[in-house]
C-alpha positions in Angstrom: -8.9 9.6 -3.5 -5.6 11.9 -3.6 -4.3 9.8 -0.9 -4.9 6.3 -2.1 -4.3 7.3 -5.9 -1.6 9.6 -7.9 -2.2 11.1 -11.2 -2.1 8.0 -13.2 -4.5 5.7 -11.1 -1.5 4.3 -9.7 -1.7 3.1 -6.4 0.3 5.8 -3.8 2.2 4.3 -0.6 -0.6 4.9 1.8 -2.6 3.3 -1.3 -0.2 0.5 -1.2 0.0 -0.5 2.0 -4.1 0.0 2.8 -4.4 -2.8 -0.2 -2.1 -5.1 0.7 -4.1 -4.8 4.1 -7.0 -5.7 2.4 -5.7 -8.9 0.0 -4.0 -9.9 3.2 -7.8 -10.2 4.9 -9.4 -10.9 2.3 -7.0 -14.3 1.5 -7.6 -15.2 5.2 -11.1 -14.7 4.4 -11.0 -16.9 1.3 -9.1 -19.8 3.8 -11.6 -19.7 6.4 -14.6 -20.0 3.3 -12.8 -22.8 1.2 -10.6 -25.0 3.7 -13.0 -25.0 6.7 -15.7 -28.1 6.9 -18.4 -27.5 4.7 -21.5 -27.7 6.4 -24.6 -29.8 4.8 -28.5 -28.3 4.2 -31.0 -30.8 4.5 -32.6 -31.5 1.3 -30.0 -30.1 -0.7 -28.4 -32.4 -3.1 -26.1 -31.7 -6.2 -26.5 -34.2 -8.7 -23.4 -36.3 -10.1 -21.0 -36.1 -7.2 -18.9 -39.2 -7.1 -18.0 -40.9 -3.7 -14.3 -42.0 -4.0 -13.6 -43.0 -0.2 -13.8 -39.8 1.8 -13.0 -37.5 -1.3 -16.2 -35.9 -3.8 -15.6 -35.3 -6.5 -17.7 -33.5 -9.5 -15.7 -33.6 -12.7 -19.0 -32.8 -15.1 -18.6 -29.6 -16.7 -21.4 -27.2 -16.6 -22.7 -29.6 -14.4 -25.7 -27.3 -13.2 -26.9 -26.3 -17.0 -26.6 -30.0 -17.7 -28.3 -31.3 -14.4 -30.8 -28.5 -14.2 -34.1 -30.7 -14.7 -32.9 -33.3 -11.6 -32.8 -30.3 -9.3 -36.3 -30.7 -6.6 -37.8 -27.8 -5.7 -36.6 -24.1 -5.4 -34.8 -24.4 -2.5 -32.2 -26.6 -4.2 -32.5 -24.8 -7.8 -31.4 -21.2 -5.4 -28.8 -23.2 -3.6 -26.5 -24.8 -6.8 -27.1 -21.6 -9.0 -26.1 -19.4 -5.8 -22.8 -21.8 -5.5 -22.1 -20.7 -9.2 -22.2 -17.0 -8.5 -20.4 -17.0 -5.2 -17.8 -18.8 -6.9 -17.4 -16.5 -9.8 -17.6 -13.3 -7.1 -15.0 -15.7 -4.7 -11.4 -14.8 -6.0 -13.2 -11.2 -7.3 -11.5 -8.8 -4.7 -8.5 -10.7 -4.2 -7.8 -10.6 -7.6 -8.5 -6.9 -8.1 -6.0 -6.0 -4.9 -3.3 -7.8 -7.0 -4.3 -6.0 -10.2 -3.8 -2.9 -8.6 -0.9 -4.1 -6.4 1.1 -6.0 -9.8 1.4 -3.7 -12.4 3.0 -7.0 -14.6 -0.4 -8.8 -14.0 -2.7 -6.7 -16.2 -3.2 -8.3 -19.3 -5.9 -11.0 -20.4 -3.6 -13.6 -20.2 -1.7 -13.1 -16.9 -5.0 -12.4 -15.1 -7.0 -15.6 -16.2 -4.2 -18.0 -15.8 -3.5 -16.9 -12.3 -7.0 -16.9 -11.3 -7.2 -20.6 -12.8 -3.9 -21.4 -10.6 -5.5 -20.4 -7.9 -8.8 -22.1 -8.2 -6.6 -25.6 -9.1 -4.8 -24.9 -5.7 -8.1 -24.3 -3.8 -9.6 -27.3 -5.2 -6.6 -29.5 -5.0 -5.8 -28.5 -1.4 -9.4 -29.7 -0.9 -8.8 -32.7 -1.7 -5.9 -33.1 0.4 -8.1 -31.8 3.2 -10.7 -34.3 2.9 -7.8 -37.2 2.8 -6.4 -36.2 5.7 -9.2 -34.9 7.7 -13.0 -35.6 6.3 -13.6 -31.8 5.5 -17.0 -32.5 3.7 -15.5 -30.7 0.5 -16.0 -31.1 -3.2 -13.8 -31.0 -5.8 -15.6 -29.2 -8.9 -14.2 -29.0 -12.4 -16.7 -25.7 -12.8 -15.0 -24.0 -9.7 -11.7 -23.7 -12.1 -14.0 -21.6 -15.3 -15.9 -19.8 -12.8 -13.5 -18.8 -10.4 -11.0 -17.6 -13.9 -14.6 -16.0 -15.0 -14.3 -14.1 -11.8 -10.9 -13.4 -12.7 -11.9 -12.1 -16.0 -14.5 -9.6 -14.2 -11.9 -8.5 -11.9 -9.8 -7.3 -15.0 -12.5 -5.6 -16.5 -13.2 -4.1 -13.2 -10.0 -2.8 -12.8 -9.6 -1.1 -16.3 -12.7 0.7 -15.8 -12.1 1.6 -12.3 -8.9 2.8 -13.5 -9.7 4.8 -16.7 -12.3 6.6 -14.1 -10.3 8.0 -12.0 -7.6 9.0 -14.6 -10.3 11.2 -15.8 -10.2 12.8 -12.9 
């Protein structure tokens, strides 16, 4: 870990440049998972989607908690509580490269905010996508608090990852 990591669990060039490396995939990664077309599962619906032309929205909050009891079957109940964790996990790694990457990044505050940035853009440049192009994609009002949650998890992450290898 010498290699990647000096003394003070700062990142070292090699460490440096493997990282940005990785964010670099990783935010491809994150492009090809959020702007491509969504694809559909038969007999998978998620309750309170509005229709506005081409665009979907869902602007509920906590939208699976509150529409729990319309979900059919466990096919469906597996699918919308599976979206919730994938989208907390989504901007997870990304977010962690950057911790380690942007020493100015690591507080509570920084962290949370730019993970809700992001999410906003995703969502937004959704949007935009379906406009243009009919990219079968939803804007969700939980994707912002999930995706900061995962934000928040990446922070924690980090400080423990870091206070680790300090140790050693």
């Amino acid at each position: 870990m010498s290699h990647f990591l000096d003394d003070k669990a700062e990142l070292t060039s090699l460490g440096r440049k493997v990282t940005w490396t990785l964010v670099g995939l990783y935010a491809l990664a994150i492009c090809y998972m959020c702007f491509g077309p969504q694809h559909t599962v038969d007999g998978i619906e998620t309750p309170n989607i509005i229709y506005w032309g081409r665009l979907r929205l869902l602007l509920v909050p906590f939208n699976t908690l509150l529409s729990f009891g319309q979900l059919e079957g466990g096919l469906e109940i597996f699918w919308v509580i599976g979206q919730n964790l994938l989208n907390i996990l989504l901007l997870f790694p990304l977010l962690l490269g950057m911790l380690a990457l942007y020493p100015d990044l690591r507080s509570w505050k920084k962290i949370i905010w730019t993970a809700f940035r992001l999410s906003l853009f995703i969502e937004c440049t959704q949007l935009i996508l379906d406009f243009l192009f009919d990219a079968n994609r939803v804007f969700e009002v939980d994707d912002l608090w999930t995706n900061s949650l995962g934000g928040a998890l990446a922070f924690i992450t980090y400080r423990f990852l870091q206070e680790k290898f300090k140790k050693k």
